[in-house]
N, C-alpha and C positions, 0 to 999 in steps of 0.2 A: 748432626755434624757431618760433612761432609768429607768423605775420607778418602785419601788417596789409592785407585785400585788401578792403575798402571803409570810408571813413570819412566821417562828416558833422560839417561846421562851420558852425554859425551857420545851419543850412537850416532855408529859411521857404518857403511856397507858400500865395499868395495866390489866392482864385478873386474880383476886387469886394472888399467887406468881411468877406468870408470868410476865414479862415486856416485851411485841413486842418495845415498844420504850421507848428510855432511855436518858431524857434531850435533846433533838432536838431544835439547834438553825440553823437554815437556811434562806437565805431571795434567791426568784426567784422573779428575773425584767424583765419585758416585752423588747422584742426584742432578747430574749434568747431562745435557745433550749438545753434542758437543758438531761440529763440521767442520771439515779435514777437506780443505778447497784449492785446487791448483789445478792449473794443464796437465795435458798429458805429460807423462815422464818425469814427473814432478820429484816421484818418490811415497805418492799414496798408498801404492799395494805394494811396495816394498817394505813400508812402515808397519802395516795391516799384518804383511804374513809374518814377519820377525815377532808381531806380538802372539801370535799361533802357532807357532817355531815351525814354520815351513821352512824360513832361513834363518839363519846365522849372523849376526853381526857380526864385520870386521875388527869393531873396535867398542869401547864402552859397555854399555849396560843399557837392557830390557826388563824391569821385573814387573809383575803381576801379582797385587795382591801381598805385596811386601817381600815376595820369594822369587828367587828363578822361573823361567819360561822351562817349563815340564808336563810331566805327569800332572800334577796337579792344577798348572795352571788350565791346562784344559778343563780342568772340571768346574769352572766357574764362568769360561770363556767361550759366548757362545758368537762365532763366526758365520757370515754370509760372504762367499766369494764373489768377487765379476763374473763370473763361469759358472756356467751348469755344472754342480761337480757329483749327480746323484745316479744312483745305479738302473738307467734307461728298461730295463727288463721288469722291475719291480711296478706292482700296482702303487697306487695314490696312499689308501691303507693299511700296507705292506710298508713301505717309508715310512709312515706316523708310528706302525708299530715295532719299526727299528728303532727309530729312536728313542722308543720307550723302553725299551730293551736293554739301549749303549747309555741312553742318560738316567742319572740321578735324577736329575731336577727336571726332565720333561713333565709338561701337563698336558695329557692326551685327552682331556675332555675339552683344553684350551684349542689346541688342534681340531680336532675336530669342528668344534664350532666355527673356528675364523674360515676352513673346511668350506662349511654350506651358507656362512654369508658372501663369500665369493665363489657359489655356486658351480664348485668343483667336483667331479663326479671321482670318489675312491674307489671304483670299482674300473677307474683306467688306467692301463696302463702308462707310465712317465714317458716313454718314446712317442708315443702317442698327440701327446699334449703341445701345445703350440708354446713359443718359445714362451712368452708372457706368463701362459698358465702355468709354466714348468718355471719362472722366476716366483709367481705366487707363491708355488708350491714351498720351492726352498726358505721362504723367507715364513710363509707357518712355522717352518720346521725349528728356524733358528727362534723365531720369537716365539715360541710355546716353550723354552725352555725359562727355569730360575734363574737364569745366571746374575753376576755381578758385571759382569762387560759385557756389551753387544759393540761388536765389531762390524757393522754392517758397509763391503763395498760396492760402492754401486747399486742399493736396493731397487733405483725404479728406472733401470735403462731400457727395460725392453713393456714398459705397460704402459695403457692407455691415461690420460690424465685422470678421468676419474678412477681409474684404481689409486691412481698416486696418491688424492684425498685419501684412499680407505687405508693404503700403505702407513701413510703418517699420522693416521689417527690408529692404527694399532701400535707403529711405535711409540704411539705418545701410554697408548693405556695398557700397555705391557709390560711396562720395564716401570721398577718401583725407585722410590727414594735411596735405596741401599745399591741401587746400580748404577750407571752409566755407560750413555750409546755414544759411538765415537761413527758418523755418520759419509763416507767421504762419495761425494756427487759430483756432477758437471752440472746439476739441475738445482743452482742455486734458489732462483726466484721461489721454486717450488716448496722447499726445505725451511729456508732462512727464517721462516713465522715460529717452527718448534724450536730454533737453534737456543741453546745458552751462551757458548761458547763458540769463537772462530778460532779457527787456525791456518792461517795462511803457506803454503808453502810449493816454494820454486826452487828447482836446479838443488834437491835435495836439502834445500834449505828454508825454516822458518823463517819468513820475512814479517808475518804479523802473526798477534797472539792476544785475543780481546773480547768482552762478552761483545755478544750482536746488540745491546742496549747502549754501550759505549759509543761501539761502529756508529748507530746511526744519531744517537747526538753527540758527539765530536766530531762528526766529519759531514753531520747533515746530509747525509745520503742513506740509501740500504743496502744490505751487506750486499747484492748483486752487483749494484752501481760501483760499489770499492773495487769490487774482486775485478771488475771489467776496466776501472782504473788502471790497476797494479797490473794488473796480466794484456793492458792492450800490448798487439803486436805491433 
């Protein structure tokens, strides 16, 4: 059964006379891999951090898991930012075992392993590391956890294509039936073979909302060719 582990009603986020989002009603069920596809400024990583409670909605409702965006929904939500957000000083190992530390649900034998099949040395330092290795890195960190939601932005902007392969074949055998990865890229083409779900969105608004198997027999294209439809400039 596919269960509802985050939903939005009525969410708006205001910055001034700004709106990044405008009435957002969507619901992501576990067992889904889902992609959160629009331009810049769309309103991706403003969606992304309200579900992490970086921000605040103006208006409406966020919940996780059936409850409010809190203490708790963190401990189920496991977050990858656009941005390096990890402590530059700390070793490769030192990171794996922080997070084993701050999370429940880390699997540090998971880490490790995905570790030395992207032949990462934990005995270096994170400042160290080139930008790519240091996107690897973060994205171990989030995907060796158990969570119920992966929130992943932007996981493959800064790696080479064949990482990208190994990227989305550990999101695929990471994250179990009881989860759901909400995926938000510029790298459609790349993506669109693991998607289940689309979600279209411009100008802080849903304009489409559709598995990728619909997308591409109803409209005889693939989701890349749609997205480039809708968003030509």
């Amino acid at each position: 059964m596919n269960e509802v582990i985050m939903k939005c009603s009525g969410l708006w986020k205001n910055y001034g006379n700004l709106s990044a989002l405008r009435n957002i009603n969507c619901e992501i069920k576990t067992g889904r891999i889902y992609g959160l596809l629009g331009p810049n400024g769309s309103g991706k990583t403003t969606l992304i951090k309200i579900a992490n409670g970086l921000l605040t909605p103006s208006a409406g409702h966020l919940y996780i898991n059936g409850g409010d965006v809190g203490v708790e929904s963190k401990k189920v939500v496991s977050y990858l930012p656009d941005c390096v957000a990890l402590p530059e000083w700390m070793k490769v190992e030192e990171l794996i075992r922080f997070y084993d530390d701050f999370y429940e649900d880390f699997n540090k034998d998971k880490a490790n392993d995905m570790l030395k099949r992207l032949n990462l040395n934990g005995e270096q330092r994170f400042k160290t590391l080139s930008k790519g290795n240091k996107e690897k890195v973060q994205l171990i960190l989030v995907m060796s956890r158990e969570a119920k939601l992966y929130l992943l932005d932007e996981p493959m902007g800064g790696v080479d294509p064949a990482t990208r392969d190994y990227i989305l074949n550990t999101i695929i055998t990471n994250y179990s039936q009881d989860s759901a990865v909400v995926i938000s890229t510029h790298l459609i083409s790349d993506v669109e073979n693991i998607l289940d779900e689309v979600i279209f969105i411009r100008g802080g608004e849903i304009v489409l909302e559709d598995t990728a198997d619909n997308i591409r027999s109803q409209n005889g294209k693939s989701v890349d060719a749609l997205f480039r439809e809708v968003f030509r400039c």
